[in-house]
C-alpha positions in Angstrom: 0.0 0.0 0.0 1.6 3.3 -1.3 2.4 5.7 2.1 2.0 3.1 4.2 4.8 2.9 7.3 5.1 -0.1 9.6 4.7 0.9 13.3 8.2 0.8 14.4 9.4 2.9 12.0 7.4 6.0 14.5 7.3 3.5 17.7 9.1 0.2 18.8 7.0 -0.9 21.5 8.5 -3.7 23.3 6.8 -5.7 25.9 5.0 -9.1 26.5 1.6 -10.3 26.5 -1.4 -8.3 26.7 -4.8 -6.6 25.7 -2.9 -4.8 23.0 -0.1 -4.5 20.4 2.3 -3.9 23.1 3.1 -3.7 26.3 2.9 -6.3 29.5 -0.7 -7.5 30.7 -1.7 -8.9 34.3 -4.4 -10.8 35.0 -6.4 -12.0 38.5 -5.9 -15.1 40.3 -8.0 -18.1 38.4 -11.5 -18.7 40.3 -11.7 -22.0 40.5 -15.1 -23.7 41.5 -14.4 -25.9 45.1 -12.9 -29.6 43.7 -12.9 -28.4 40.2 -9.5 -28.8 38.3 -8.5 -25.8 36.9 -9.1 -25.6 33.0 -4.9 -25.6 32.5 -2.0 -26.1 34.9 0.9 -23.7 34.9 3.3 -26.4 32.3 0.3 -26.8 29.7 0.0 -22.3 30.1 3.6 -22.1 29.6 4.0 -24.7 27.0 0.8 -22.7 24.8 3.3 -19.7 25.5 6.6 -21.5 24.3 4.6 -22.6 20.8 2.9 -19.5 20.1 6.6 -17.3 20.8 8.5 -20.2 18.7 6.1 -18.8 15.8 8.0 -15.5 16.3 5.7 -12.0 14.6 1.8 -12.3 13.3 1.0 -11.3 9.7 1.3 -7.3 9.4 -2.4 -5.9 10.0 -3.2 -2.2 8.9 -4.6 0.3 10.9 -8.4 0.8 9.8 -7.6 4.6 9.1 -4.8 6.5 7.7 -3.2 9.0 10.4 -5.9 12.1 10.1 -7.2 14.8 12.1 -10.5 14.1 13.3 -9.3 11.0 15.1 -6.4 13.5 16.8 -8.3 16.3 17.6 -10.6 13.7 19.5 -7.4 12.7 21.7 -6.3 16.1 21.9 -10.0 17.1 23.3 -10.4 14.1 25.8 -6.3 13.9 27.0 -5.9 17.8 27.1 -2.6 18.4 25.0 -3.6 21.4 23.0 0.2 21.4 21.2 -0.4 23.3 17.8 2.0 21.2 16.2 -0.9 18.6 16.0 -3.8 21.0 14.5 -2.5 24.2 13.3 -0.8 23.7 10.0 1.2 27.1 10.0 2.2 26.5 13.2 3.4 23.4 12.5 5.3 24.7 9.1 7.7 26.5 11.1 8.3 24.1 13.5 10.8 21.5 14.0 8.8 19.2 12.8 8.6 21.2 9.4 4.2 19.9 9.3 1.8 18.8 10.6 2.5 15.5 13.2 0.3 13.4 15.2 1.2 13.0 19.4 3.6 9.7 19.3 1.5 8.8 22.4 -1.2 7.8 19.8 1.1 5.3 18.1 -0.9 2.4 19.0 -4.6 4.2 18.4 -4.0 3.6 15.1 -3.5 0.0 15.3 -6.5 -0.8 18.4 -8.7 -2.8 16.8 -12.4 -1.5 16.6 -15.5 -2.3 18.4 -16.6 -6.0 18.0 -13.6 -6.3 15.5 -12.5 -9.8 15.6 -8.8 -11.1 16.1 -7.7 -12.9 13.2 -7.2 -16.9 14.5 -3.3 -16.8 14.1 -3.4 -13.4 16.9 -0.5 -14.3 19.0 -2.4 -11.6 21.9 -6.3 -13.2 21.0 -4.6 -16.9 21.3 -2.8 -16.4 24.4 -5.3 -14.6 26.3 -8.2 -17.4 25.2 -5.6 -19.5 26.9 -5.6 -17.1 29.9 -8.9 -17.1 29.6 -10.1 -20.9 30.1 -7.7 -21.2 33.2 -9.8 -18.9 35.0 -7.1 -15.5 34.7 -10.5 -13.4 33.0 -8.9 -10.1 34.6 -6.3 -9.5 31.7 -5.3 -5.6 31.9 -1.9 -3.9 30.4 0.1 -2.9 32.6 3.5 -1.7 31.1 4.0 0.0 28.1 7.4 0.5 26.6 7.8 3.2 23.6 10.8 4.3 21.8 9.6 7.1 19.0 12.0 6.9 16.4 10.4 9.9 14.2 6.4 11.7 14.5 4.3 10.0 12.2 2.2 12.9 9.9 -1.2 13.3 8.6 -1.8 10.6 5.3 0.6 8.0 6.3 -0.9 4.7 7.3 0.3 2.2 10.3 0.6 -1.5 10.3 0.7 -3.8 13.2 2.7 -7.3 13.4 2.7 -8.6 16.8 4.5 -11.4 18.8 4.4 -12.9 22.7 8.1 -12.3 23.9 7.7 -13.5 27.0 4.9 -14.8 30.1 6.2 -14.5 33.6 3.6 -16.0 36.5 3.2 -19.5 35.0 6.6 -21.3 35.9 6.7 -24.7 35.6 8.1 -26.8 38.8 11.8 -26.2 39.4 14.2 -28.7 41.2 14.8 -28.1 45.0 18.9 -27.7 43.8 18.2 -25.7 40.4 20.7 -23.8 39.1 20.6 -19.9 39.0 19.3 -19.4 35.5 20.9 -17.0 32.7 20.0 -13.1 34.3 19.1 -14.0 37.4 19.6 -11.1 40.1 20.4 -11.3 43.8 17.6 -9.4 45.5 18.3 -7.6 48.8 15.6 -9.0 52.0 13.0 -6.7 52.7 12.2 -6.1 56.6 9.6 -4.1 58.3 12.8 -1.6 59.1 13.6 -1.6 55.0 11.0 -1.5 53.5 10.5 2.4 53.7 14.1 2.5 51.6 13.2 0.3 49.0 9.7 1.8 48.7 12.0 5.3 48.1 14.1 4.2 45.4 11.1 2.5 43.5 9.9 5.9 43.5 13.2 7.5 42.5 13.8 8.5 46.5 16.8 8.1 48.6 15.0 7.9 51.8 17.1 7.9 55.1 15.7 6.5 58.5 16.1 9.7 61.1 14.6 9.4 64.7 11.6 10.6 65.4 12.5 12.5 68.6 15.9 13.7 68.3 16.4 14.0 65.0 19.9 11.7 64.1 20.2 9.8 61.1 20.8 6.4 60.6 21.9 4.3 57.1 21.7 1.0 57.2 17.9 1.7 59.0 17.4 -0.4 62.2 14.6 -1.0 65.0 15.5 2.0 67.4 17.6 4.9 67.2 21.6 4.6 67.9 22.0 8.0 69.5 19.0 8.1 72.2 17.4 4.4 71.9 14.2 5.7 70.5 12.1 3.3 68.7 9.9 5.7 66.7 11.7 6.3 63.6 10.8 8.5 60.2 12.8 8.9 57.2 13.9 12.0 55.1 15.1 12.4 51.3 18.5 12.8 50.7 19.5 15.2 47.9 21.5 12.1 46.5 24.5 14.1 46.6 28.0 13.1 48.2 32.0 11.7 47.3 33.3 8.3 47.3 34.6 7.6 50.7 35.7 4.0 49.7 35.4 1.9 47.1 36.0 -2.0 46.4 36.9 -3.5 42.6 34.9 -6.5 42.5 37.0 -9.4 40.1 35.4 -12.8 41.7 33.4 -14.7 42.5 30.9 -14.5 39.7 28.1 -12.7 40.7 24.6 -13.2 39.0 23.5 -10.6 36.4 26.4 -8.6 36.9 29.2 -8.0 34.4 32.8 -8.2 36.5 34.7 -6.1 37.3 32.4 -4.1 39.1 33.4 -1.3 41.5 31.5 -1.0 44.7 31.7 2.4 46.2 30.7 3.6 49.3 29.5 7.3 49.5 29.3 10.3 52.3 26.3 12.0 51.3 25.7 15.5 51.9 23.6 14.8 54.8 26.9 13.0 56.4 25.7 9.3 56.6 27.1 6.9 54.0 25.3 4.3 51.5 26.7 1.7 49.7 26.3 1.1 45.8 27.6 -0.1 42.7 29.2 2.7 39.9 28.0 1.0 36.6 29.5 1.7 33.4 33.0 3.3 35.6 36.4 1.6 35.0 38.1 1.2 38.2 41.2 3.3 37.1 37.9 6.1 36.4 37.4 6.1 40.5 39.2 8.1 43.5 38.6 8.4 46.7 36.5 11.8 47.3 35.2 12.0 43.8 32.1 13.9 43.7 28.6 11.3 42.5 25.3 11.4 42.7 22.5 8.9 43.1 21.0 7.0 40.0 18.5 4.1 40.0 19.0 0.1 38.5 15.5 -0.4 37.7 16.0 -4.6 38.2 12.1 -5.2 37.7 8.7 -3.3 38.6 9.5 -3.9 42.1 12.9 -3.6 42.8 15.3 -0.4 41.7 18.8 -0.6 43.5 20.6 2.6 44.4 23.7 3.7 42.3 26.4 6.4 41.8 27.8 7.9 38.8 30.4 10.7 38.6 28.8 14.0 39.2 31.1 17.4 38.2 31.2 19.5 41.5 29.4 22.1 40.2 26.7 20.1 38.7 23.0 21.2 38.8 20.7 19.6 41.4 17.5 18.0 39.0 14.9 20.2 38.3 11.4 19.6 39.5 8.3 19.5 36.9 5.6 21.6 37.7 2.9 19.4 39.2 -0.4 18.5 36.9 -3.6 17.3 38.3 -6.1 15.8 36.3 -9.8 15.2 37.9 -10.4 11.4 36.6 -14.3 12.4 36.5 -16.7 9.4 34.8 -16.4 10.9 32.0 -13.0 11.5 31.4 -12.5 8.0 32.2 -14.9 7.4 28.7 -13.9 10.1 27.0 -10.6 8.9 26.9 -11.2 5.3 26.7 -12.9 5.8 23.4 -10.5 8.2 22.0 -7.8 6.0 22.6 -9.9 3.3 20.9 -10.2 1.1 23.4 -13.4 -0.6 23.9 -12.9 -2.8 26.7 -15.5 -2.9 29.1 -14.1 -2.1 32.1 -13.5 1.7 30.9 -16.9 2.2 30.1 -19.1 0.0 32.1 -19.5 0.5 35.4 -21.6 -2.7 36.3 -19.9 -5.1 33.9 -16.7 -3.4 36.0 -17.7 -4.2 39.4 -18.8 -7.9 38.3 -15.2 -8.6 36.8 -14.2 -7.4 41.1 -13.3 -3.9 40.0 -14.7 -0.8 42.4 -15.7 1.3 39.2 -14.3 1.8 35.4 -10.9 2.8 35.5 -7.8 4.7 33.4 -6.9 3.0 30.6 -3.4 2.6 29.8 -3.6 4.2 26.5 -4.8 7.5 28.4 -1.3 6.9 30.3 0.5 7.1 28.0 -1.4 10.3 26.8 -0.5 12.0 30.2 2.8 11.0 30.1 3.2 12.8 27.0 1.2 15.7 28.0 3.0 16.6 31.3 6.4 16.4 29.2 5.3 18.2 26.9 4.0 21.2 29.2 7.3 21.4 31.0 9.6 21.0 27.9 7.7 23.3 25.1 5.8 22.5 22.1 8.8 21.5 20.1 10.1 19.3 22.5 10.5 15.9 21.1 9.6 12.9 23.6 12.2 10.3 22.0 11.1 7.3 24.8 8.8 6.6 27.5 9.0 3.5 30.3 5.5 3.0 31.7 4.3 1.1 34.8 1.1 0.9 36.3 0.9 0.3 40.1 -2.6 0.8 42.1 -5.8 1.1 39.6 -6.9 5.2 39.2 -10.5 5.0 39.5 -13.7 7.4 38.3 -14.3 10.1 41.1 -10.6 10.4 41.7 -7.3 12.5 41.5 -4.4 12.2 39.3 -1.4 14.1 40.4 1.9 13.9 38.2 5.1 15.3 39.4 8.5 14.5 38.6 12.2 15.8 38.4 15.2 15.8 35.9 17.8 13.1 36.5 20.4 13.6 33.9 21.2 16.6 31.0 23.0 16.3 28.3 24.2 18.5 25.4 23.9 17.0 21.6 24.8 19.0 18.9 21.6 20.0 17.9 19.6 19.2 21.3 19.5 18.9 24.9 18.8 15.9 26.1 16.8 15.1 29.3 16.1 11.9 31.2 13.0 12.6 33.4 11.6 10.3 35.9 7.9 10.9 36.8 4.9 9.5 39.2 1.3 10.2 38.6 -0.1 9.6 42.5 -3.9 8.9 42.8 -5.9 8.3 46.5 -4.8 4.5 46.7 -1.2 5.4 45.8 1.3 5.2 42.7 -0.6 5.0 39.5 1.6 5.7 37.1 5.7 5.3 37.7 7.1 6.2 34.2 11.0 7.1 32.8 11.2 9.3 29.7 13.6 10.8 27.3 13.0 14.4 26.0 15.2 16.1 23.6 14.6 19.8 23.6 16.1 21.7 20.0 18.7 24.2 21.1 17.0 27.2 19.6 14.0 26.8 22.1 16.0 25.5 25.0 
């Protein structure tokens, strides 16, 4: 078909099973009826998995509609980005873009498939799902949603889809008592009742240290009861993330799972004057001195777990820069609105008693609208011809009808290109019930606006 562009060349989405062309999906616990054998075991779910991934990506399936404006000024309407670059040609003429683009958030609008559209039979997400489906998991949502925007798609040119199941996690088969470690396996640290506040903090992008409650002392690594007046009410504040190597270790051997030897191990004053241990990834160990200024970054190691981690920080080096906060009211019928302009028909956006039967409180964000926000809270810090070049979303606690959506985030790293600046932003959008969204993104802002 003559202007028409695969999906990847705007977006490559990576991810694993789900609801949609990308991303990873979830689902609830199988409900199975008292004595009743559940409809497949974990081996026969995860040997449907292995055959359907062996068969590697579907057959290419356009987009119903070419890229056009209607469709885009109904997402601009219901998600609240109002960038001209979208909608006002001569705006869009003299911008970076040199036209008119559409939001790289609505990559995959263009691909959703319509209401009652069928899945073709060889659907590696309709297959796997039906699979989900008869072993009682009926709650499959998307929960992750990994974008890298290689270029803005414009008006006219037409999307394809080919999709493929990369991975399932949650349906291991049986492993012997004395298995091996397997290929990327990660130590994880043990989480305690006097840790768990830390760990919380840097899944959150936080480095949170334990200080008494009554006179004030901090303490790294956090324990039961205060070292300085034997308190046992403790709090915790943020660190700035700030400090020099006090000492550092080059780790050569043993072999240590998912790591890549050899691995310096440096232990840091912070600002605040405690001292917190972490790896340097990506420094040489003749790159490290003692007193060397660093600041914190984050390992993300899965949706749960982010380890803390220096890098080399100039001593004049900006602190990050906060993002002014935006709230969205997640009224009934913005939780619609968006929902259909996204394209995504799935009941439990719309429906609020077919919601509640499937054990939800009430319809819900869709991840599609996510996405959107993501985009539109970068885009109102950065400019209008800021280019969002990747986004990293995860969903934590649902963001129901009747609630508030609050995003805030902060800069992490800046860097000069020649024709750019480049930052890495890390964001949360917080509702009532907690973390909705926890999302990284890279923004590339052209010189002559920055």
């Amino acid at each position: 078909m003559a202007g028409e562009v695969a999906p990847e060349l705007a977006a490559k989405a990576s991810g694993q099973a789900s609801g949609q062309a990308s991303g990873q999906a979830s689902g609830q616990a199988p409900a199975q009826a008292s004595g009743q054998a559940p409809a497949h075991t974990p081996d026969q779910i995860r040997a449907t998995a292995q055959r359907i991934m062996a068969l590697g990506e579907s057959t290419r399936r356009p987009g119903r509609d070419p890229v056009n404006l209607p469709i885009i000024e109904n997402w601009i309407e219901a998600i609240g980005d109002a960038n001209p670059v979208y909608t006002d040609p001569e705006y869009a003429a003299a911008s970076v873009h040199g036209g008119l683009v559409a939001p790289p958030a609505m990559a995959q609008v263009w691909t959703m498939m319509g209401l009652g559209q069928a899945r073709e039979s060889g659907d590696p997400t309709g297959v796997m799902v039906t699979t989900l489906d008869e072993a009682g998991y009926t709650g499959v949502v998307a929960t992750n949603s990994d974008h890298v925007y290689c270029r803005y798609v414009r008006h006219g040119e037409h999307l394809s889809v080919g999709v493929s199941l990369t991975d399932l996690i949650g349906a291991q088969p049986a492993q012997p008592a004395q298995a091996a470690a397997p290929d990327g396996y990660v130590m994880r640290p043990v989480v305690s009742p006097d840790t768990a506040f830390f760990w919380e903090g840097t899944r959150q992008g936080e480095l949170r240290i334990q200080q008494c409650g009554d006179c004030g002392a901090l303490r790294h690594p956090p324990g039961p009861m205060c070292m300085a007046c034997g308190s046992p009410s403790p709090k915790h504040v943020v660190a700035a993330g700030t400090g020099e190597v006090f000492s550092y270790v080059v780790h050569h051997h043993p072999p240590v799972p998912g790591k890549k030897l050899p691995l310096v191990i440096a232990l840091v004053q912070l600002d605040e004057g405690v001292r917190v241990l972490g790896e340097m990834p990506g420094v040489r160990p003749d790159e490290v001195r003692i007193g060397m200024p660093v600041r914190i970054e984050f390992l993300r190691i899965d949706d749960e777990l982010w380890l803390p981690a220096w890098r080399p920080a100039g001593p004049d080096e900006e602190r990050p820069a906060e993002l002014p906060q935006l709230v969205i009211d997640v009224s009934p019928t913005f939780v619609v609105a968006s929902a259909l302009a996204t394209r995504d028909f799935t009941p439990v956006h719309h429906d609020r008693e077919l919601a509640v039967a499937n054990g939800s409180k009430d319809i819900f964000v869709n991840i599609l609208t996510d996405n959107g926000l993501v985009q539109r809270f970068l885009s109102r810090w950065a400019g209008r011809q800021a280019l969002v070049r990747q986004t990293s979303v995860r969903l934590g606690v649902p963001c129901y009808a009747g609630d508030t959506l609050t995003f805030s985030g902060q800069v992490t790293e800046r860097k000069r290109l020649p024709d750019a600046d480049r930052y890495e932003v890390r964001l949360t959008g917080r509702c009532s019930l907690g973390d909705h969204v926890i999302a990284t993104a890279v923004v590339d802002v052209p010189l002559r606006q920055s």
